[in-house]
C-alpha positions in Angstrom: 0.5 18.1 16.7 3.0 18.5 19.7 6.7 18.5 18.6 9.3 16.9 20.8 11.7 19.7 22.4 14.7 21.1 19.3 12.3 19.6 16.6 10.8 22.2 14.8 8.1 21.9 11.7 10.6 22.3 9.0 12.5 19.2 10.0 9.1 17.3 10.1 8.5 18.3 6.5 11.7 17.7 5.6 12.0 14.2 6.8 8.6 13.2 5.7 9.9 14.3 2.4 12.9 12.5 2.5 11.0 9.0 3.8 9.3 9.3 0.2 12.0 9.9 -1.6 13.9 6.6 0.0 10.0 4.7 -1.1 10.8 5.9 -4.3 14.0 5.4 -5.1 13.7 1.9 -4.8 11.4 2.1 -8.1 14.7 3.2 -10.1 17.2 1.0 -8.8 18.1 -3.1 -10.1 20.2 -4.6 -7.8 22.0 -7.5 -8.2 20.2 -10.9 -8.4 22.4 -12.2 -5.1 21.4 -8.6 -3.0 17.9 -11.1 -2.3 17.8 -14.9 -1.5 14.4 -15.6 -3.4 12.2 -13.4 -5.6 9.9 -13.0 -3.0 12.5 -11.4 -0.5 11.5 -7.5 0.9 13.4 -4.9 -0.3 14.9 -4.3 3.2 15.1 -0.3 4.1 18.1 0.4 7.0 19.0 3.4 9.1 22.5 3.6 10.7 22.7 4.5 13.8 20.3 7.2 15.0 16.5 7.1 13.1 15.9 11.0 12.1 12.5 9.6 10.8 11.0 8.8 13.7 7.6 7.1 12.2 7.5 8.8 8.7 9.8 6.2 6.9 8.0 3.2 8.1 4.6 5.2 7.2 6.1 6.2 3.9 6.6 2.1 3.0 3.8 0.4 5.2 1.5 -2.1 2.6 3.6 -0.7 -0.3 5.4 -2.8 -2.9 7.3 -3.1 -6.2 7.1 -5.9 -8.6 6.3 -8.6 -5.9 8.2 -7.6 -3.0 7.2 -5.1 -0.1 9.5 -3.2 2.0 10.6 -4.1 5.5 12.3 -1.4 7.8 15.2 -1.9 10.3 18.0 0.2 12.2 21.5 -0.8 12.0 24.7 -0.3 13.8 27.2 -1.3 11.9 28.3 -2.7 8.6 27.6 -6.7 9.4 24.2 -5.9 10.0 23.6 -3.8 6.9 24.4 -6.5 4.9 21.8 -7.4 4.7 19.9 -4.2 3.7 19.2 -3.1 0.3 19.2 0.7 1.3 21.0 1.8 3.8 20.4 5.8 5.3 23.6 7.1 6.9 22.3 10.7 8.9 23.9 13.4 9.3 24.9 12.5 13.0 26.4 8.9 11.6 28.1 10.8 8.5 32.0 10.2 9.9 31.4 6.6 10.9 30.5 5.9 7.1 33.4 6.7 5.9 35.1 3.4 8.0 32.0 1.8 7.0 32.4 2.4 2.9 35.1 0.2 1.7 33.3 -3.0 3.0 29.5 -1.9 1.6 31.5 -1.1 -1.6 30.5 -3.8 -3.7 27.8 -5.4 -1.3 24.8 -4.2 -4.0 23.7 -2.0 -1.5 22.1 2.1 -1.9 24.3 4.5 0.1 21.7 7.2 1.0 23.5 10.1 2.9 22.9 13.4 3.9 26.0 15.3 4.4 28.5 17.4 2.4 30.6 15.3 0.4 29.0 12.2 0.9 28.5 10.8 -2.6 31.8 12.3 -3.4 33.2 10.3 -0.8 31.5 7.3 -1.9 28.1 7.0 -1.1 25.8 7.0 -3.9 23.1 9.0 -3.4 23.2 12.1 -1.1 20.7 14.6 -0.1 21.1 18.3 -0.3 18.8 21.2 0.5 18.3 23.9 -1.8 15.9 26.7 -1.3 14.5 25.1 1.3 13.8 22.4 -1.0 15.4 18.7 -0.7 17.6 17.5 -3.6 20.0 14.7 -4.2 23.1 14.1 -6.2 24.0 10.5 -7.1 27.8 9.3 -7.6 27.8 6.7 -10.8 30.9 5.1 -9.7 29.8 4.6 -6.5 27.1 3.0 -7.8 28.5 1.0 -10.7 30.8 -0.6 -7.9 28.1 -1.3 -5.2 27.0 -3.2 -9.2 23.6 -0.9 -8.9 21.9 -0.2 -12.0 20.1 3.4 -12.0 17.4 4.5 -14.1 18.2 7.4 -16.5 15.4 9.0 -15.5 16.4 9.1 -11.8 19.7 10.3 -13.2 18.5 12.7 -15.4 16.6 14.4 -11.9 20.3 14.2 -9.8 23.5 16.4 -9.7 26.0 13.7 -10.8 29.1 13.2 -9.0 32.5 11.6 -9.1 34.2 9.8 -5.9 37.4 12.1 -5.0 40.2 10.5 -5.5 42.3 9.4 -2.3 45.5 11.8 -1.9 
């Protein structure tokens, strides 16, 4: 496999990793009735701003679905247009500009996926972390129980919890 120039394997893996974990996460999560129009609706996967994927996350949810509905992908660039997502990725390279974004996606029933220090403490939900070379993910409750998100316990129960900082 040829690798574009500054990618390297280790991003590779860790993206493909990541695109699974986003498949995934969407088994643990209800969202509120109003986040679809119909039952039949795809569960609607967004990436602000720049796609670190490349192919692996719409490989990761090609032909897949959960109770009924399959997966649809789509890159967004700001917070009108994810909306209408029911996750929403923010990268590394789009971590700032969620921060302006937050406050309006608040309570809009939608998964805040990050991947930068502080994220889910500054209101994201779920944020990824690597450990060991491993990914991981910590997963803000209250960021959740606002964006009215209902998380298994035992999606929970594989997270580092954290608490939204409180604005000084």
């Amino acid at each position: 496999m040829l690798l574009a120039p500054g990618v390297d394997a280790q991003m590779i893996d860790e993206y493909q990793v990541k695109a699974a974990f986003l498949y995934n996460f969407a088994k643990f999560v209800e969202w509120p009735s109003e986040s679809f129009k119909t039952s039949r609706d795809a569960i609607r996967i967004c990436v602000l701003g720049h796609n670190p994927f490349g192919s692996f996350l719409e490989e990761a949810i090609h032909g897949k679905s959960i109770e009924g509905r399959t997966f649809a992908f789509r890159q967004v660039s700001n917070a009108e247009e994810a909306t209408g997502c029911q996750i929403l990725f923010v990268g590394s390279s789009d971590g700032k500009r969620f921060r302006s974004l937050a406050q309006s996606l608040k309570s809009a029933g939608i998964l805040t996926v990050g991947e930068t220090q502080g994220f889910a403490s500054n209101g994201g939900v779920i944020n990824f972390k690597l450990e060991d070379g491993r990914v991981r993910f910590e997963i803000n409750v209250d960021a959740a129980e606002h964006a009215q998100l209902h998380i298994s316990s035992k999606l929970l129960g594989l997270a580092q919890i954290v608490k939204t900082e409180k604005l000084r």
